[in-house]
C-alpha positions as CSV (number, residue, x, y, z in Angstrom):
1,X,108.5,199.6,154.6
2,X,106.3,199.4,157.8
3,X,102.5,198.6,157.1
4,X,99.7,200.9,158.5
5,X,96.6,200.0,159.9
6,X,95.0,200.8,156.9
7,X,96.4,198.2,155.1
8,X,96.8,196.1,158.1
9,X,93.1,196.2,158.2
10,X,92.7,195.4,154.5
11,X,94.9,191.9,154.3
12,X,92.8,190.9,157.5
13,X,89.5,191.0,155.5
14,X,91.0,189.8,152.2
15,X,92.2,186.9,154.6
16,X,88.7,187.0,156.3
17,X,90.8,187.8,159.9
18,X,89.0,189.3,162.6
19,X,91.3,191.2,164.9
20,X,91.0,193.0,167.7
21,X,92.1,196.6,168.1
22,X,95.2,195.2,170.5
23,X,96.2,193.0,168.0
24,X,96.8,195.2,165.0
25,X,100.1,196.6,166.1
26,X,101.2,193.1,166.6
27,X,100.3,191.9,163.2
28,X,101.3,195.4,161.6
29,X,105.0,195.0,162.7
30,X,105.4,191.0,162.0
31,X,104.2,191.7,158.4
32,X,106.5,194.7,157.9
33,X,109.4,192.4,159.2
34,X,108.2,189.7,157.1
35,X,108.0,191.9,153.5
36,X,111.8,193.5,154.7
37,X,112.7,190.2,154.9
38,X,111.8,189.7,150.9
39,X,112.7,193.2,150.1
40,X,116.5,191.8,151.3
41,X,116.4,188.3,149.5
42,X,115.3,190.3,146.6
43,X,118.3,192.4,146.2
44,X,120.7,189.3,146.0
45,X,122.2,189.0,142.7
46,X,120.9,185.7,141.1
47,X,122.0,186.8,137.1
48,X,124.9,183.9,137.0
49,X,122.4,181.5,139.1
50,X,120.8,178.7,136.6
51,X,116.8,178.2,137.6
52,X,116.4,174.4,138.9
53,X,113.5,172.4,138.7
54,X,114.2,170.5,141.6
55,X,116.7,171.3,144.6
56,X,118.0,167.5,144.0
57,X,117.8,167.4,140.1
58,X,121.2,165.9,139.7
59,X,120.0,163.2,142.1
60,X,118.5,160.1,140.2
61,X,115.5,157.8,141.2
62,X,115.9,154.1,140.9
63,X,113.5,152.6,138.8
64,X,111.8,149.3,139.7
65,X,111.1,146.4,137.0
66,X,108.3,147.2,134.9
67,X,106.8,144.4,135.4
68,X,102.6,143.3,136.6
69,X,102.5,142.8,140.6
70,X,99.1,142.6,140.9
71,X,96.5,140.0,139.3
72,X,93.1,141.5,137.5
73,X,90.2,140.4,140.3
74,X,87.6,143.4,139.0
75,X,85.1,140.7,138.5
76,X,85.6,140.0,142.3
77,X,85.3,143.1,143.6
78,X,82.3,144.1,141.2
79,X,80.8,140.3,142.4
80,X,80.2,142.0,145.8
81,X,79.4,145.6,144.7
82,X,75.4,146.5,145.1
83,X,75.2,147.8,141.4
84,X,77.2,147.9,138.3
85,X,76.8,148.3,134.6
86,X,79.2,147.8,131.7
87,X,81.9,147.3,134.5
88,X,81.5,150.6,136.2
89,X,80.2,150.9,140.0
90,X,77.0,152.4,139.8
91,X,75.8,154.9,142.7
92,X,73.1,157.1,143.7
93,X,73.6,160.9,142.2
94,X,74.5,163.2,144.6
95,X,74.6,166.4,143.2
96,X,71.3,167.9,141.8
97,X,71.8,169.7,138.8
């Protein structure tokens, strides 16, 4: 299903594309090419295909300990920080509203 410049023209401003008037044949045939390309992968029969989640599902992850790595030094870095409150960092609004 080859694309005309019509609709060539179209998906460059939804995409907000400038082209040129040399370019349009260019881009006309590598879209057609690239929507034969899905017509053909849609045609393959997928109906005894089960959907995966992940291409690796039946890999598994190992797990680390759950256990604490890190030691609790908010009041440290809050010690050095310009402003806080109620153990939140306090800053300057940015966004009128």
């Amino acid at each position: 299903m080859p694309l005309d410049r019509n609709e060539v023209e179209k998906i460059a401003h939804l995409a907000r594309l400038t082209l040129s008037e040399e370019q349009i044949p260019f881009y006309a045939s590598n879209l057609s090419k690239i929507l034969g390309l899905v017509a053909q992968i849609n045609e393959a029969d997928t109906s005894n295909i089960e959907p995966m989640a992940h291409p690796l599902e039946h890999l598994t992850q190992r797990m680390r300990e759950d256990t604490v790595t890190e030691s609790d030094e908010r009041e440290l870095f809050q010690s050095i920080a310009p402003e806080t409150e109620a153990g939140l960092y306090l800053v300057p609004k940015v966004i009128e509203g």
